[in-house]
Every structure is written in C-alpha cells, then in structure tokens.
Residue, then its C-alpha position, 0 to 999 in steps of 0.5 A: x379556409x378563406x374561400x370557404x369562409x367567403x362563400x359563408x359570408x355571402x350567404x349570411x350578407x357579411x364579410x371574412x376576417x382572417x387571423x393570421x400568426x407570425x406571417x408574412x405576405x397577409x394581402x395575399x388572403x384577399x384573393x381568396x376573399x378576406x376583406x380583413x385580416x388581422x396579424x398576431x406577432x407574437x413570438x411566443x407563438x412561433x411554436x404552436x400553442x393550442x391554448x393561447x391561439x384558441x384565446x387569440x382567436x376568440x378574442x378576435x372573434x370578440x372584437x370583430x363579432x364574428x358569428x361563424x369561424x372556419x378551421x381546416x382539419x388538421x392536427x392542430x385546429x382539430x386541437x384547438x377547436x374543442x377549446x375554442x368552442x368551450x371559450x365562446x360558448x360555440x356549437x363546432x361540426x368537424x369534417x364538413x365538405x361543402x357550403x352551409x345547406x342553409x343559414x336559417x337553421x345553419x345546417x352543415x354538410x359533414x363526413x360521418x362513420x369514418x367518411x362512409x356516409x354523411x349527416x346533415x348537421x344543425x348547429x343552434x349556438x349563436x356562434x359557429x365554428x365549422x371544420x373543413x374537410x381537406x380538399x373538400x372545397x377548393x381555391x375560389x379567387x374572390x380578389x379584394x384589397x386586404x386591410x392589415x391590422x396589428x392583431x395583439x391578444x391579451x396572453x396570460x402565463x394561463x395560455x401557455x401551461x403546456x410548453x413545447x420542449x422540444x420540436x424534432x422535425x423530419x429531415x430530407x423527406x416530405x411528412x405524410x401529413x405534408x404531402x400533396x402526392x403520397x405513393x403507398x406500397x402493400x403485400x403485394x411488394x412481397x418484402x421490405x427489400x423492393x421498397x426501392x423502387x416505390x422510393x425512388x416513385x416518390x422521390x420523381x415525384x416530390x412526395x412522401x412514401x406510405x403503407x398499408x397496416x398489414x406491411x408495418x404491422x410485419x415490420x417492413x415499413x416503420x408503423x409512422x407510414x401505416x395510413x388508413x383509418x387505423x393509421x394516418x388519414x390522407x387527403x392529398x391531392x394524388x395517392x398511388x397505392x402500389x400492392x394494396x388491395x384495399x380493405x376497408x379500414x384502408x380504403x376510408x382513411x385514403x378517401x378524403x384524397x382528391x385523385x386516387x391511382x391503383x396498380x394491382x394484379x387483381x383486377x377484382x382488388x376492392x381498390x378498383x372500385x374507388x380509385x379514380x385510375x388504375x393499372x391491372x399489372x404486376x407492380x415490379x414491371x409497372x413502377x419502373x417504367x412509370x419512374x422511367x416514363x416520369x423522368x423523361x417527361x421531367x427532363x424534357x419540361x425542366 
C-alpha cells in the first residue's frame, strides 16, 4: 500500500502519509515511501472496527489534506472503503492493478468481469480512494526517514455501534486468506481419504490447503477451503492446484495469484493454459515425490 501510495504522490508532486493502528515499528513504512506516518493507539480499536477506522482515517485525511487514499483488497478495507467514501464525499475504484494511467482526469487501471477483463476508470470526485489488487503492485523501496505522530481521532460511542462479541481464530493451520502458498486438491483425488497427501504438501510448505467446488460440494473438504469466484478469491504468491481441471468460475477466482502450479493427467486440462508450470502426471505419484524432493532440500538448507 505505502509503494503504491509513493508512486501516486510522485505523480501528483506530493508526499505519502500512512495511518497506522496500534503497531509497532512505524519507521519501518519509510522504506517503502512514507514520509509520514500517523499512529492511532487506541484500544478500543485492538478489535477491528469498520466505523470507527473509517472515521479515523477520514479525519486523518482531513488534517493532512490528503486528496488520494490507498487500501488494499482485503476483507476489511473492502468494508470499510464504501463508508470511507460516504464520509468524505469520495469517488472509490476497487480491484485496480497498476499506477493512475493519468492524474489529469485521474484515471485507474481495474479488474472487471470477475478478473476476465479490465476497465479504465475515471474517477471525478476531488478526493480519491483506489483499492489495490493484491500482488498486482509489488514492494518498491523508496527509503526516507519516517516522522511518527501520535494520531488521536475523535470516536464517538456512534463509531462502535457494531461490536465484535467474540473473535474465534483458526489454530495450528495457516487461513486461506493468510496464506502466501495454498496447495489445492479437486476430483481428480478420487475421495476425501487421499487428503493426506495434499496435507502433508502443505505442511512442507507452510501453507494452507484448499478445494475446488465440486470436492466441498461432494463433502470431502469442508465448503470453508471451496476457493474460486463462487468460493474464496486467492492471491498468494504460490497456488498449486493438484486434481483440478480448471472451470472457469475456478480459474477467475485463482487468477489474482502471482505464480500458478498445475499437476493434471489431462494434458488438455483448461488449467494448463494459465498456469505458470505444470506437471502432465498422475497426482498419487507426483505429490509424494515432490513432498520427498521438498524435505531434502529443507534439511539440506535448514
């Protein structure tokens, strides 16, 4: 978020301002190119509210006259953008993937028709609130010496009208939504009792496991690992799909992915076509020497 939001002030002659919420080590965002950053510490806000960040930020923006704000694209800036932009009045593009095309009109590059095609967007409103893509930028190091200020919004009890009651984590496993490398398994596995092996794939890995619709829908992985566009959307860095075939609907929510790793017996498999490597073999051979392959390398590295 910061280098993007570097590259947008280099356009525009100014300088980025990050907000940050209860963290620590705030220098460490002038790496990327924020000259400052302004720290909220608040714990009411240790839980993560969409009201009362959205007027955190806003008046942030306020004080700092900040005509352009970057989120990211997850779960919680996709819910709290749309109130952002209701507070300031602000024009909000989702899903964009590269640097404004132009300042003047402020045009935007974004995903459109579930990442199958893009639309150059202009946004009019004089303050601007762009949601980048994940993965669709990159870290760019712009070192300069971050300023931190204290940061105290105005919250009212208003901001915090929706409470969290209670925060039930996933223990031991890496979340899809966290993951930087997700291994996937699809029909081709032939039942729910050859999971293991795309397990222990994971586990060698550090990453988290997922499914096509068709393996939730039949009840062997629960529908919380279905990934694709009527599933979870992934954008890790790695995504191996083992057994998948690749429908559509599949293949648009998997595209945001960085690099993309097909093992298929069907050479003809549509996931051929847009993965980045693939391995034309049968999975129960394939996986097992790859898991073997991936702890000698570990052992020899470790």
């Amino acid at each position: 978020m910061v280098s993007y939001a570097k590259a947008v002030a280099n356009q525009m002659g100014g300088s980025a301002t990050a907000i940050s919420f209860n963290a620590s080590e705030n220098e460490s965002l002038g790496t990327y190119g924020a000259s400052k950053v302004l720290n909220v510490s608040d714990d009411k806000l240790s839980t993560f509210n969409a009201e009362a960040c959205a007027t955190a930020i806003s008046q942030a923006a306020e004080k700092e006259g900040a005509s352009v704000i970057v989120v990211s694209s997850s779960a919680n800036s996709k819910f709290l953008a749309p109130i952002l932009a209701a507070k300031l009045k602000a024009g909000y593009v989702p899903n964009v993937v590269e640097a404004p095309e132009s300042t003047s009109p402020f045009t935007v590059k974004r995903t459109a028709f579930s990442n199958k095609g893009f639309a150059h967007t202009e946004i009019t409103t004089d303050i601007k609130i762009i949601g980048v893509s994940n993965n669709a930028f990159g870290l760019k190091e712009n070192k300069i010496d971050a300023s931190v200020e204290a940061f105290s919004p105005e919250l009212g009890e208003g901001e915090f009208s929706v409470k969290s009651v209670e925060v039930d984590k996933v223990a031991g496993k890496v979340t899809i939504a966290d993951a930087e490398i997700v291994v996937s398994g699809g029909r081709g596995l032939k039942g729910p009792e050859n999971w293991g092996m795309i397990e222990e794939l994971a586990e060698v890995l550090g990453a988290a496991t997922a499914c096509s619709k068709p393996v939730s829908d039949m009840g062997w992985r629960p529908h919380g690992e279905h990934v694709g566009q009527t599933g979870k959307p992934v954008a890790s860095n790695l995504y191996i799909a083992i057994g998948i075939s690749g429908a559509i609907q599949h293949l648009a929510g998997v595209s945001s992915s960085k690099t993309k790793v097909v093992i298929n017996t069907d050479p003809e498999a549509p996931f051929f076509k847009a993965a980045d490597y693939g391995i034309v073999g049968d999975a129960f051979e394939v996986v097992p020497k790859l898991v073997e392959k991936l702890k000698e390398f570990k052992a020899q590295n470790a």
